[in-house]
C-alpha positions in Angstrom: 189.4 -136.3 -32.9 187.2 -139.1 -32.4 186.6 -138.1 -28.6 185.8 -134.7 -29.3 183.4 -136.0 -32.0 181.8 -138.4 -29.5 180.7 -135.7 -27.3 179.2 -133.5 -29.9 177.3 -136.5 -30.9 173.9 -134.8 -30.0 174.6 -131.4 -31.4 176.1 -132.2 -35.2 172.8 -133.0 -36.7 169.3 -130.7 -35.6 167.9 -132.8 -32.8 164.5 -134.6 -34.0 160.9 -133.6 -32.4 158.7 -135.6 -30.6 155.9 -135.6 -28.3 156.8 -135.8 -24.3 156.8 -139.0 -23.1 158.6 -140.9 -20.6 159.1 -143.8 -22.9 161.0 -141.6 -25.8 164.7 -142.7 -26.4 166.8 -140.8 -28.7 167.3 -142.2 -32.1 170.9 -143.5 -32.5 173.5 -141.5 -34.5 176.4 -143.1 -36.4 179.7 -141.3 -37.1 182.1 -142.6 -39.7 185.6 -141.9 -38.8 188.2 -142.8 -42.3 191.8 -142.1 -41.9 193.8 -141.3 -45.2 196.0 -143.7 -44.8 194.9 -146.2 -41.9 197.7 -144.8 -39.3 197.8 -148.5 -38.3 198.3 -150.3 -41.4 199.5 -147.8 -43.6 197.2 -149.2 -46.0 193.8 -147.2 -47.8 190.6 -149.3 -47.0 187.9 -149.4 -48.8 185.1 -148.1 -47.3 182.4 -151.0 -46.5 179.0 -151.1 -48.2 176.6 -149.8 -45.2 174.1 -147.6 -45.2 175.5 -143.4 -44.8 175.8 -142.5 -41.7 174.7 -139.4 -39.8 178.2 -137.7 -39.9 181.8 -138.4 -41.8 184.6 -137.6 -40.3 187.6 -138.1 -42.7 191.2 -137.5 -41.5 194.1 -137.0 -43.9 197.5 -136.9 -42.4 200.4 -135.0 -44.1 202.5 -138.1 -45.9 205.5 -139.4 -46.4 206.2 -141.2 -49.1 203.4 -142.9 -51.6 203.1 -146.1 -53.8 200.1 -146.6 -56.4 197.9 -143.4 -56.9 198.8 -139.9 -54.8 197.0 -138.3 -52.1 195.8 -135.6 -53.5 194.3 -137.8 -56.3 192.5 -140.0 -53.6 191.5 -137.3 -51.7 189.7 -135.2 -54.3 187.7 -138.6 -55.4 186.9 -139.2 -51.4 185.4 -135.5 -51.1 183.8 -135.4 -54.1 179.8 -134.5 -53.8 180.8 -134.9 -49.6 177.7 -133.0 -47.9 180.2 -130.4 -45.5 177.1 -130.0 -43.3 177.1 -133.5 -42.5 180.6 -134.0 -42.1 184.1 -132.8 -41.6 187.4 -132.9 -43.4 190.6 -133.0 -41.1 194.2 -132.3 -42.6 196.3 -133.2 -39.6 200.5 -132.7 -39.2 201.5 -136.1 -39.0 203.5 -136.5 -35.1 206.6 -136.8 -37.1 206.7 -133.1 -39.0 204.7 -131.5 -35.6 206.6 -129.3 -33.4 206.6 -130.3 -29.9 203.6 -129.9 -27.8 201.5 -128.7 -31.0 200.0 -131.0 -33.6 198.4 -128.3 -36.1 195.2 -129.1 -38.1 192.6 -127.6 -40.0 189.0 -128.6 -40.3 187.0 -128.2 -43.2 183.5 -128.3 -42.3 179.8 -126.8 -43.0 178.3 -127.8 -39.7 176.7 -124.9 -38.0 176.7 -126.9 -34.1 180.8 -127.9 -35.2 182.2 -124.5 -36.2 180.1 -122.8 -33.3 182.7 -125.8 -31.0 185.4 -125.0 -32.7 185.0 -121.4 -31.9 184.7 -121.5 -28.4 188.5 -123.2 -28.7 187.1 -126.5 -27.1 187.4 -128.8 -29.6 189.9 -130.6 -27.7 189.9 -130.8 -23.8 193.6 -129.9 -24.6 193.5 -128.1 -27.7 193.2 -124.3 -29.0 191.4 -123.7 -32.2 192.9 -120.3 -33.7 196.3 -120.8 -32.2 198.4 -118.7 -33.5 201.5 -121.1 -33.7 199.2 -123.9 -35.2 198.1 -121.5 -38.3 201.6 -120.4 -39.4 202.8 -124.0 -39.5 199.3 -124.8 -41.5 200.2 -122.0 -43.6 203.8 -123.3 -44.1 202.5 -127.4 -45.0 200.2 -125.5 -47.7 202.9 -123.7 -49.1 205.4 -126.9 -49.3 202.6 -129.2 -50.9 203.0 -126.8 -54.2 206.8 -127.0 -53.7 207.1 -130.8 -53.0 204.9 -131.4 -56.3 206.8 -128.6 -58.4 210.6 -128.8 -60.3 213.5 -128.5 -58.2 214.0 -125.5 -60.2 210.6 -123.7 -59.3 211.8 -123.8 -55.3 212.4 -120.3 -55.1 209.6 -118.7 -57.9 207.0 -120.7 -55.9 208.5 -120.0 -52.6 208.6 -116.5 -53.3 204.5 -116.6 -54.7 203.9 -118.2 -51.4 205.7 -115.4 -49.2 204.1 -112.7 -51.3 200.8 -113.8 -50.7 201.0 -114.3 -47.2 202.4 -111.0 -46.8 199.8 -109.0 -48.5 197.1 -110.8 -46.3 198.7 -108.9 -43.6 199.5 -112.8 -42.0 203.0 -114.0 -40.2 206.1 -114.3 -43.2 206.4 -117.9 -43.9 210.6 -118.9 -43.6 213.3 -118.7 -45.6 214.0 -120.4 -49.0 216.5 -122.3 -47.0 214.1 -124.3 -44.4 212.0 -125.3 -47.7 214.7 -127.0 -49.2 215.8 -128.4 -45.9 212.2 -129.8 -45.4 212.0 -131.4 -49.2 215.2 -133.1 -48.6 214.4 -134.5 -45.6 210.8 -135.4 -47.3 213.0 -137.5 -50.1 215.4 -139.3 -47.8 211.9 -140.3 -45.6 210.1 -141.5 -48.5 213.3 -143.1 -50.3 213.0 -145.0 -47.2 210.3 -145.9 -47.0 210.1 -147.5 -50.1 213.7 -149.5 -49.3 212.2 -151.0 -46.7 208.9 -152.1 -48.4 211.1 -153.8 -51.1 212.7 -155.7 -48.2 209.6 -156.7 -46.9 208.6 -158.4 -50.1 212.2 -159.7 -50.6 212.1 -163.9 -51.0 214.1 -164.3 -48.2 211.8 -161.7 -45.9 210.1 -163.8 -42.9 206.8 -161.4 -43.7 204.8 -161.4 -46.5 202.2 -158.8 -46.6 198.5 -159.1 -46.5 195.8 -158.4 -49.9 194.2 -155.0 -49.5 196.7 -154.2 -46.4 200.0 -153.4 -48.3 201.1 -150.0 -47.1 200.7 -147.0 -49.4 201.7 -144.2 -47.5 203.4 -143.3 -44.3 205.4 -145.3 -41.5 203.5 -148.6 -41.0 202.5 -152.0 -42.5 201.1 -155.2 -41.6 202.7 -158.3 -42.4 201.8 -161.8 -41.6 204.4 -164.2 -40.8 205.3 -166.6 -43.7 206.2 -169.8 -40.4 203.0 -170.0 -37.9 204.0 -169.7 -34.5 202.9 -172.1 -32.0 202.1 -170.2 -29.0 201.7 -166.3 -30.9 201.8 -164.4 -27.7 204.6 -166.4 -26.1 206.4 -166.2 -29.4 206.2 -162.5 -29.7 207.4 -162.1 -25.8 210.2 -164.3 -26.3 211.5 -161.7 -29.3 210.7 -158.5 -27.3 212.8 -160.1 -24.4 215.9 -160.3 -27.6 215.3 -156.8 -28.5 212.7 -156.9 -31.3 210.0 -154.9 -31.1 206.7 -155.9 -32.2 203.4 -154.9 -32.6 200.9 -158.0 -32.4 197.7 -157.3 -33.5 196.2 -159.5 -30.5 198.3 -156.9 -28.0 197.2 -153.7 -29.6 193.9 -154.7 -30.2 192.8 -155.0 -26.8 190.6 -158.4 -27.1 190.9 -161.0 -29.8 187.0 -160.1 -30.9 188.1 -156.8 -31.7 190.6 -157.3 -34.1 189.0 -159.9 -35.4 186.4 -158.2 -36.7 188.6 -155.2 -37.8 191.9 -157.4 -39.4 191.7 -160.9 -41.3 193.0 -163.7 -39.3 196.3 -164.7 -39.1 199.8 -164.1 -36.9 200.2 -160.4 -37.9 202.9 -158.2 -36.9 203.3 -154.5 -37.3 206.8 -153.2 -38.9 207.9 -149.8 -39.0 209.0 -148.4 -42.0 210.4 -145.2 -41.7 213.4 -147.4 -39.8 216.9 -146.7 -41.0 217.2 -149.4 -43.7 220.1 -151.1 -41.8 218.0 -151.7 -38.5 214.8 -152.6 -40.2 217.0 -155.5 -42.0 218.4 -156.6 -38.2 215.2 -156.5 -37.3 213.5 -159.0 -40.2 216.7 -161.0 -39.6 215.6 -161.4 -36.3 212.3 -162.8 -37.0 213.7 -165.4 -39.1 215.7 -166.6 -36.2 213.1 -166.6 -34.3 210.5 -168.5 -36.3 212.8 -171.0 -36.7 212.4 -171.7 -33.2 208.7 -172.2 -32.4 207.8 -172.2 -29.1 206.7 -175.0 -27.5 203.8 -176.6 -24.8 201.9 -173.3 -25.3 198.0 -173.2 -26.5 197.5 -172.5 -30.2 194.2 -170.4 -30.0 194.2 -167.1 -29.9 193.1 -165.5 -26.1 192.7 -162.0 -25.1 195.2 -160.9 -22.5 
């Protein structure tokens, strides 16, 4: 999304007018991209106090499991009053619930230059806008947010509104009762997870602690920083991939140590998934306290891009 926003940078907003000259360079354009959650962290930022910019792009991933207030109430407060012709909402299937080779979205948007992109299906150097495929599993996400929210006992009343309407808008029938309630549960035991494993994470004897205004409300990851500083961060985290741990350094992901940070506070951060079965996400904090009780030695403290 970001590339294909990048390269409609000029035609979003109506280009300015000036006089020829050989001296004129075009004003600069800002583009505000906000992910509902952060699909690094995990976490909802808050949005930092600059000036607007020229367009918004915000993308709001289908979610599994919550803590604090829900989606939908933090969405509706993000888009209220949003100018649509100066930006762009984006519900996205999150790479888990997507079907293979198709990660179905639907844009929201009042932008003249945007929809007239989107409707010559290149959006995406790889992507179809209007495929077929992608609106039926659209249609079917709708449909299972009112069912997810709903009684167990409203399944098949609001399952059968939802098949009704499609049907009389002359649109592909949505499934069974069956795959609904096969979806829920497999929405519960995700976010039952979820929630397991961010109570280990802040158990005592945890290695990790997480980090104020990072703490994951939503979705698979976190950020944690590690309770016993690491002499030599890089070398440390190489020494527990080589064990079998994996790990996500900020330093590694980030690209250069500038970068993150100015993105991430400072610190010996580590990114956990947490949509792990609860029994390997507990090997794998056990193996960070074996670890960390082992710095390692004779290697530079600072931190250095690689």
């Amino acid at each position: 999304m970001r590339c294909a926003l990048g390269s409609l940078g000029d035609r979003l907003l109506p280009a300015r007018r000036h006089p020829p000259s050989h001296r004129h360079i075009p004003a600069p354009r800002t583009c505000l991209v906000e992910v509902l959650p952060n699909g690094v962290t995990g976490a909802r930022h808050v949005l930092p106090n600059r000036a607007e910019p020229d367009f918004t792009l915000v993308d709001v991933p289908f979610q599994v499991g919550a803590e604090g207030p829900q989606p939908a109430a933090i969405l509706r407060d993000r888009v209220h009053g949003i100018d649509l012709s100066k930006a762009a909402l984006i519900l996205t299937a999150s790479k888990d619930l997507s079907l293979p080779g198709l990660r179905a979205a639907v844009v929201v948007t009042r932008n003249t230059a945007l929809l007239q992109h989107l409707a010559r299906d290149r959006f995406e150097r790889m992507a179809m806008s209007g495929d077929p495929v992608g609106e039926i599993v659209m249609l079917f996400y709708a449909s299972l947010l009112t069912v997810l929210e709903a009684p167990v006992e409203q399944t098949a009343k609001l399952v059968q509104i939802a098949q009704d309407s499609v049907r009389r808008a002359g649109l592909p029938a949505l499934p069974e009762e069956e795959t609904y309630r096969r979806v829920c549960h497999q929405l519960t035991v995700m976010g039952q997870r979820f929630h397991r494993n961010a109570q280990a994470l802040d158990a005592p004897s945890s290695p990790l602690r997480r980090i104020p205004d990072l703490e994951p409300a939503a979705g698979y990851s976190a950020f944690a920083e590690l309770r016993t500083p690491q002499e030599g961060f890089l070398a440390w985290v190489v020494r527990c991939g080589r064990a079998g741990l994996r790990l996500n350094p900020t330093l590694v992901h980030g690209g250069t140590s500038a970068a993150w940070d100015a993105l991430y506070p400072d610190g010996q951060l580590l990114r956990v998934n947490l949509s792990e079965p609860p029994a390997i996400f507990q090997q794998g904090l056990n193996m960070v306290t074996h670890h960390a009780s082992r710095p390692a030695q004779g290697v530079r403290k600072d931190r250095t891009s690689p």
